[in-house]
NUVEX-620781 format. One line per 8 residues: for each residue x, y, z of N, C-alpha, C. Coordinates in Angstrom, 3 decimals, padded with zeros to 6 digits, m for minus. Example, Ala and Ser with C-alpha at 12.3 -4.5 7.8 and 13.67 -1.06 7.14 Angstrom:
013.190 m005.690 007.800 012.300 m004.500 007.800 013.200 m003.300 007.800 ~ 012.850 m002.250 007.080 013.670 m001.060 007.140 012.900 000.030 007.870
//
This chain:
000.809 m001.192 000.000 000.000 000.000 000.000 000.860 001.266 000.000 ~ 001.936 001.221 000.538 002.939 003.121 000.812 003.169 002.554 m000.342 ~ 004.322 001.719 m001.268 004.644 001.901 m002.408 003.292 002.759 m003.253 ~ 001.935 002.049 m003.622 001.058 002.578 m004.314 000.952 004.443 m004.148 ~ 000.844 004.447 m002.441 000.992 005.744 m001.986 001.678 006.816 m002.517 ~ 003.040 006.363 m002.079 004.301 007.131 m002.707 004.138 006.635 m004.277 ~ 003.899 006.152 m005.677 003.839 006.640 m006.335 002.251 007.711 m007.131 ~ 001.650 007.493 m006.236 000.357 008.148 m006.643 000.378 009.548 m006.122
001.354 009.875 m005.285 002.160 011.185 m005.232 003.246 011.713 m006.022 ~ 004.107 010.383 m006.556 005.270 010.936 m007.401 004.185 011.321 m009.013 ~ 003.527 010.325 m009.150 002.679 011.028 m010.305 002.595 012.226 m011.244 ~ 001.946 012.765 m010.561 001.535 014.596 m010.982 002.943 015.297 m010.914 ~ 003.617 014.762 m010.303 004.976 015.659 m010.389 005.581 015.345 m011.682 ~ 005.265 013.881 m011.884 006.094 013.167 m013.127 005.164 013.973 m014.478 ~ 004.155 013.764 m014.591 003.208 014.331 m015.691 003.173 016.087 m015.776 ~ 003.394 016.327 m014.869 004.069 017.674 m014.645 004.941 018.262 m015.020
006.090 017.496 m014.987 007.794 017.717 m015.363 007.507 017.300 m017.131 ~ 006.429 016.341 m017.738 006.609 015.704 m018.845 005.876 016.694 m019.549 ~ 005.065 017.331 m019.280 003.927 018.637 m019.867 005.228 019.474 m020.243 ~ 006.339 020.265 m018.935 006.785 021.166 m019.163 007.752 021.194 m020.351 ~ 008.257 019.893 m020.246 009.617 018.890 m021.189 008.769 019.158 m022.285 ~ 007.249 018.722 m022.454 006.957 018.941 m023.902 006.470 020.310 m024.686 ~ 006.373 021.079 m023.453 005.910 022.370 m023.978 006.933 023.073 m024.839 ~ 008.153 023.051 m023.752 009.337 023.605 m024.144 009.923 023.088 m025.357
009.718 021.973 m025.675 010.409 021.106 m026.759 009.456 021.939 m028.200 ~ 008.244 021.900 m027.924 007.110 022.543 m028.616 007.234 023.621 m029.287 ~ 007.432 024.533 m028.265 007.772 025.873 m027.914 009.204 026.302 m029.158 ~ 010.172 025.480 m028.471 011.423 025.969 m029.497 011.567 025.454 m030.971 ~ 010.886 024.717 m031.089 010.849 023.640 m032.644 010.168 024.408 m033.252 ~ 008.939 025.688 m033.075 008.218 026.222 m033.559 008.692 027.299 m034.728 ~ 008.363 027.439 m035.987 008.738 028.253 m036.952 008.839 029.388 m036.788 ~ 009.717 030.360 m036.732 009.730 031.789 m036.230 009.665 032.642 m037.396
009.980 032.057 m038.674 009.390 033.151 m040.152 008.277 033.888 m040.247 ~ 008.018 034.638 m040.648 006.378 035.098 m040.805 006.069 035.116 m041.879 ~ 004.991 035.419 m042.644 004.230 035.276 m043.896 003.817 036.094 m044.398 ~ 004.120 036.956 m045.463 003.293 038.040 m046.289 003.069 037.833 m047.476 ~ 002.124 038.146 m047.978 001.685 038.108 m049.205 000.914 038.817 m049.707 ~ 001.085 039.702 m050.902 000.325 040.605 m052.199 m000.728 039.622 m052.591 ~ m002.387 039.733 m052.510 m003.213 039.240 m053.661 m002.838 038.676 m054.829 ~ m002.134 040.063 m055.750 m002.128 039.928 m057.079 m000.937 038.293 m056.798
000.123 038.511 m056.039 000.672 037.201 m056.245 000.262 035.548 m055.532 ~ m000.672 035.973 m055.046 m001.453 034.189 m054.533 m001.463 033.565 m055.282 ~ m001.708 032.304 m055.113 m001.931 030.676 m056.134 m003.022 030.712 m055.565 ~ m004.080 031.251 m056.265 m005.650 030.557 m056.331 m006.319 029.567 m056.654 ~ m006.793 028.643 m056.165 m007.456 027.426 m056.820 m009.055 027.942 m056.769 ~ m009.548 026.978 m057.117 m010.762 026.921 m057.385 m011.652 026.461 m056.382 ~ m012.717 027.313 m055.832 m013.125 026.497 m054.478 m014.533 026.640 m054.742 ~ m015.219 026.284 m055.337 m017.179 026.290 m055.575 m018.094 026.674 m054.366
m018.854 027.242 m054.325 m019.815 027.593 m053.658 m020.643 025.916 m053.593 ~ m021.393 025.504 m052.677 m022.131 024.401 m052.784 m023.126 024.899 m053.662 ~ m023.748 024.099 m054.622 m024.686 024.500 m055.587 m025.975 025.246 m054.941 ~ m026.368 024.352 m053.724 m027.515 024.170 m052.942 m027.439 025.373 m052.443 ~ m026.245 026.048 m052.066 m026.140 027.265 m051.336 m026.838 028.737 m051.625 ~ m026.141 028.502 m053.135 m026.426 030.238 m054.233 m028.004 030.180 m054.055 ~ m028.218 031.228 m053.974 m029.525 031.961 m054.040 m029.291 032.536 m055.409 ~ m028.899 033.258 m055.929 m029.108 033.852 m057.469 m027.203 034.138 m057.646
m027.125 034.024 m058.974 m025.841 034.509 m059.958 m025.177 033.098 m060.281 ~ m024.458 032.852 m060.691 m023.511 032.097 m060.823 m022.257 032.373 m060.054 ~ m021.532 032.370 m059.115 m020.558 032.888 m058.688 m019.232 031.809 m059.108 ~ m018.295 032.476 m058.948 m016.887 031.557 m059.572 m016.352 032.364 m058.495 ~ m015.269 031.308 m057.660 m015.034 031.058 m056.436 m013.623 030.841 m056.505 ~ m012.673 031.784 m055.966 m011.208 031.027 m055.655 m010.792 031.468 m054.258 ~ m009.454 030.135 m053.957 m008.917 030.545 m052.112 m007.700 030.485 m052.769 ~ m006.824 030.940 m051.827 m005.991 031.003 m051.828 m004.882 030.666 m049.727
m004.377 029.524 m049.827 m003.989 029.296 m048.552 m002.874 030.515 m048.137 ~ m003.030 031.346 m047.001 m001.896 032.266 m046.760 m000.566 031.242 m045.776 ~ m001.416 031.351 m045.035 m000.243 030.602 m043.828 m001.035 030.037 m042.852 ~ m000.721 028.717 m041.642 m001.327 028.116 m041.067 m000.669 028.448 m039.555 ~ m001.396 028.115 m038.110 m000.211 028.551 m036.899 000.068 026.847 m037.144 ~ 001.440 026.658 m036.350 002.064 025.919 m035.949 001.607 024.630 m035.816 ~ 000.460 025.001 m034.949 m000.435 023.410 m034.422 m001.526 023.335 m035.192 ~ m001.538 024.309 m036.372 m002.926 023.275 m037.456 m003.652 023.941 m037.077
m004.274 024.368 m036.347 m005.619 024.781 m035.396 m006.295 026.140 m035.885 ~ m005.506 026.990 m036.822 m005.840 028.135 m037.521 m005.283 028.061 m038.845 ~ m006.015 028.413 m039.848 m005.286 028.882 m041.288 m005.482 030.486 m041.616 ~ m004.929 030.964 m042.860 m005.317 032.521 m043.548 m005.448 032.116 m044.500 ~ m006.259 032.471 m045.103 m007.029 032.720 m046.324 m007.362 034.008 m047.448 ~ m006.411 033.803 m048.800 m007.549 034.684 m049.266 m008.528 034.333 m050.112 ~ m009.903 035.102 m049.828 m010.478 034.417 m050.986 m011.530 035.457 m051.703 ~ m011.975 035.251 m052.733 m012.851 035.963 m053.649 m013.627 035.351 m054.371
m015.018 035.885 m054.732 m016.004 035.853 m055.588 m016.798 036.821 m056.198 ~ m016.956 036.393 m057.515 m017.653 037.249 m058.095 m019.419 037.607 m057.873 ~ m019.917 038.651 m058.145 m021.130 038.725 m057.879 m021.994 037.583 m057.893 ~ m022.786 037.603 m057.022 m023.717 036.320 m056.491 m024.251 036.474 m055.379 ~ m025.784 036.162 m054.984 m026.085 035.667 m053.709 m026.210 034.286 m053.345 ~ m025.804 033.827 m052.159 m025.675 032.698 m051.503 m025.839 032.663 m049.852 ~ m025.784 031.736 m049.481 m026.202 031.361 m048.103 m024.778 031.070 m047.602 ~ m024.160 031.042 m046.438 m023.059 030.686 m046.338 m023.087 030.140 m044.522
m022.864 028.422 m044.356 m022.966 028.211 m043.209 m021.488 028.064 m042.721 ~ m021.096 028.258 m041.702 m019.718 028.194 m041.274 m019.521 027.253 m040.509 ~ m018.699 026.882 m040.507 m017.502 025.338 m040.255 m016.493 025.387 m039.472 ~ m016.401 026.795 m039.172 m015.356 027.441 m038.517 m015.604 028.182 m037.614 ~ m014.686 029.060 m036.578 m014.907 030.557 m035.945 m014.295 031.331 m037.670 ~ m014.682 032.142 m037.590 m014.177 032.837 m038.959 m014.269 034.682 m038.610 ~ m012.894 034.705 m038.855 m012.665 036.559 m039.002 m012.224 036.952 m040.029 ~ m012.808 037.771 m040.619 m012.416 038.349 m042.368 m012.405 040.136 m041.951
m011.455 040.128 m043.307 m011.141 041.740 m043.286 m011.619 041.680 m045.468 ~ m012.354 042.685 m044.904 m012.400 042.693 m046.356 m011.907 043.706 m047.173 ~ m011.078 042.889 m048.159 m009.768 043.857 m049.020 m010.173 044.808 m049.931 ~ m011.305 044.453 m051.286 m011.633 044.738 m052.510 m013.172 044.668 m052.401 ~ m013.969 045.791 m052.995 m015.117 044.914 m053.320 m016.436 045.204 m051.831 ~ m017.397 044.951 m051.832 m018.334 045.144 m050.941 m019.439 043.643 m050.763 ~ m019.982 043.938 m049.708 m020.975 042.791 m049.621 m022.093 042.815 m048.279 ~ m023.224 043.153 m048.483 m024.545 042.974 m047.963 m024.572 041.582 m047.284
m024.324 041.952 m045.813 m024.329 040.290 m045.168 m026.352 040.523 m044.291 ~ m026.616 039.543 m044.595 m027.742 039.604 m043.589 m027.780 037.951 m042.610 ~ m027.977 038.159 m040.922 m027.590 037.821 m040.299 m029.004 036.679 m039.919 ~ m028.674 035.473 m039.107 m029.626 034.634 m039.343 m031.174 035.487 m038.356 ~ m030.796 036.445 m037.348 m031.769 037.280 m036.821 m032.445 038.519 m037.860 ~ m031.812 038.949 m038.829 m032.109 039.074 m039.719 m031.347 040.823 m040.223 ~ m030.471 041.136 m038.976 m029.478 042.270 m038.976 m028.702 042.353 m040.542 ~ m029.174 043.151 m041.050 m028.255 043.305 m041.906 m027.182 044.535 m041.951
m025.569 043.899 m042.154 m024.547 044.871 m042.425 m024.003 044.787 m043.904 ~ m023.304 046.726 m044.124 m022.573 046.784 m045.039 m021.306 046.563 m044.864 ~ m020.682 045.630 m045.622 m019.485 045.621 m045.416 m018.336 045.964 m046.659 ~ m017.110 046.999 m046.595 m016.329 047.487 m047.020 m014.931 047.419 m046.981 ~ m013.914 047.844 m047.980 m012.394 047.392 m047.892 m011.921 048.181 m045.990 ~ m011.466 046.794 m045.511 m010.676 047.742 m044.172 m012.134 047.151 m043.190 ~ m013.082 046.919 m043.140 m014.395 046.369 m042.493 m013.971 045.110 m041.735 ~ m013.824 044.825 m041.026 m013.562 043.216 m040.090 m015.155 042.651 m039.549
m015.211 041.291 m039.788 m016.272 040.893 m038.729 m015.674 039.382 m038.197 ~ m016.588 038.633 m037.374 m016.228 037.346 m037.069 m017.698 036.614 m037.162 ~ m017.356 035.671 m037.222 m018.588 035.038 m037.734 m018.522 033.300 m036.935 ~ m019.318 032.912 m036.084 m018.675 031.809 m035.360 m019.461 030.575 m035.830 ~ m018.438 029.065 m035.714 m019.154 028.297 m035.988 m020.366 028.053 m035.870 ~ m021.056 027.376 m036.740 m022.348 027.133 m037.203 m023.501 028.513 m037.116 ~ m022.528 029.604 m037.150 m023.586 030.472 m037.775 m024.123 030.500 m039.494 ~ m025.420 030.906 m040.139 m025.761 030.955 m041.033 m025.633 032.613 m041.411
m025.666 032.779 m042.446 m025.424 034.849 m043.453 m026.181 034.272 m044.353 ~ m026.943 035.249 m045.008 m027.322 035.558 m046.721 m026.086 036.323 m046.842 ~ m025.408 036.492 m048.011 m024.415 036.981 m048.634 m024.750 037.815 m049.794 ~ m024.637 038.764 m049.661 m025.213 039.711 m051.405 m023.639 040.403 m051.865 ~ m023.334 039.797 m052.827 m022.092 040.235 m053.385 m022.098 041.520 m054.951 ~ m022.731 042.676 m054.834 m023.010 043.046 m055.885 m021.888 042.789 m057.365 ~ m020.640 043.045 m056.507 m019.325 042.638 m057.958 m018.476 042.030 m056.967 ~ m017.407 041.902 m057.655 m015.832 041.084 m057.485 m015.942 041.429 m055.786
m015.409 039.836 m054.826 m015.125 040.579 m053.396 m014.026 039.768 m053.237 ~ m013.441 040.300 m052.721 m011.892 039.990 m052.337 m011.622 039.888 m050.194 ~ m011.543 039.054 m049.566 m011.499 039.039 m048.472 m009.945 038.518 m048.049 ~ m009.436 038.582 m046.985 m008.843 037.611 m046.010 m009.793 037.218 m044.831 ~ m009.401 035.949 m044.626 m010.256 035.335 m044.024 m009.375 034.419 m042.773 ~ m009.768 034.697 m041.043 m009.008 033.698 m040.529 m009.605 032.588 m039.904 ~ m009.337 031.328 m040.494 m010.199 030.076 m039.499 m009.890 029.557 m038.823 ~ m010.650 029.914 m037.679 m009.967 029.008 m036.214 m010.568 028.044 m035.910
m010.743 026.681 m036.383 m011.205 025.021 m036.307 m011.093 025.138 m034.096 ~ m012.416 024.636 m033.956 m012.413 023.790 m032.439 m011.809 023.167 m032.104 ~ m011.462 022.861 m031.096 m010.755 021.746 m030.534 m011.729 020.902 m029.496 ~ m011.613 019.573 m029.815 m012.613 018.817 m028.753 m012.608 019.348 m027.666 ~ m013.727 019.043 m026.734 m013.627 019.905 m025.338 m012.875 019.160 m024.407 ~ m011.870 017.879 m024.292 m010.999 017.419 m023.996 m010.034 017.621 m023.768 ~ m009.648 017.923 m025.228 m008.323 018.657 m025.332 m008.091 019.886 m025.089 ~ m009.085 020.331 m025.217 m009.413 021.905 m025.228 m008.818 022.189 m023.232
m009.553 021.394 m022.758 m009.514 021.392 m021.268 m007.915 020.832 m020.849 ~ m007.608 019.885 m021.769 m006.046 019.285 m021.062 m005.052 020.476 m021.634 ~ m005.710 020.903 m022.825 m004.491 022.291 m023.224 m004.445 023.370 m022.234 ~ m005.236 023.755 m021.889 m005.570 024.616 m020.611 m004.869 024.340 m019.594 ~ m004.763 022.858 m019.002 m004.253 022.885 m018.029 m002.921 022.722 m017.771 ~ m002.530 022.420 m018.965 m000.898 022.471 m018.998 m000.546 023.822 m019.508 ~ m001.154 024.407 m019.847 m000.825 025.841 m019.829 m000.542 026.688 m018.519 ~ m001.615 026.553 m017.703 m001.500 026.938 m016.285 m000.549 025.973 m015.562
m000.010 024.940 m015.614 000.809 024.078 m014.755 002.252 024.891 m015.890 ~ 002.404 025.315 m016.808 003.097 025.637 m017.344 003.614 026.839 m016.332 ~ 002.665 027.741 m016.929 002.800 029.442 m015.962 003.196 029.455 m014.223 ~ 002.549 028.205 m013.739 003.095 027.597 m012.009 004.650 027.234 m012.179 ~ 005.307 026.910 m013.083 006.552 026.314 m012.940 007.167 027.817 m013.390 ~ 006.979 028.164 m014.379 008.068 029.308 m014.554 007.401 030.441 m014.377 ~ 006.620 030.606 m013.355 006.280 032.352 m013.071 006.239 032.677 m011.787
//
């Protein structure tokens, strides 16, 4: 029984010391470059509106990947379409700045905003927009994907067992 004891105390110290070992390891392996990029020079592909989506126009659709953080968990985006209305449900937390171009968002309560070059909004998973794109819109766009509420909770806490050891 003390053996069980004494290690069910050495424990948390051990998972403790192994959090910090991996943070740090984490931490310094991490890419320190940063990312800029001009529009005119992106690699655009082709990214379709779901058919089901458009409400009226034909729209023709490209992204363009900017840069991702470290752990996957966010990308940048640019992306553009040409005039069209559509429905647009999100998959993401999503923050856009919009570059070029204008667009009539109306909100699933039924708020509608104008939005303009230099305009930011966020838009959070599984919200629904009508989208009214009168011409060409040009956005950056940032998506921040969930994290299970698991992980979400064990990232947290090695964050704070982090900040206890070195603060």
């Amino acid at each position: 029984m003390k053996k069980f004891l004494a290690a069910a105390a050495i424990l948390p110290v051990l998972v403790g010391a192994g959090a910090f070992a991996e943070i740090q390891l984490h931490e310094q392996g991490r890419p320190v470059a940063s990312t800029a990029i001009r529009p005119g020079g992106a690699a655009f592909a082709p990214a379709p509106i779901p058919a089901h989506w458009v409400v009226a126009g034909d729209p023709v659709t490209e992204v363009a990947e900017v840069a991702q953080t470290h752990d996957g968990s966010a990308q940048v985006y640019l992306w553009r379409t040409t005039a069209s209305t559509f429905r647009w449900t999100h998959h993401a937390d999503e923050i856009v700045t919009i570059l070029d171009g204008e667009v009539f968002i109306t909100d699933a309560d039924g708020r509608r905003h104008h939005l303009t070059p230099g305009d930011v909004a966020h838009f959070p998973v599984g919200s629904v927009q009508l989208w009214e794109v009168p011409r060409t819109l040009l956005k950056s766009a940032i998506l921040k994907h969930r994290s299970p509420t698991l992980i979400e909770a064990s990232l947290r806490w090695l964050r704070r067992a982090r900040a206890l050891v070195t603060g």
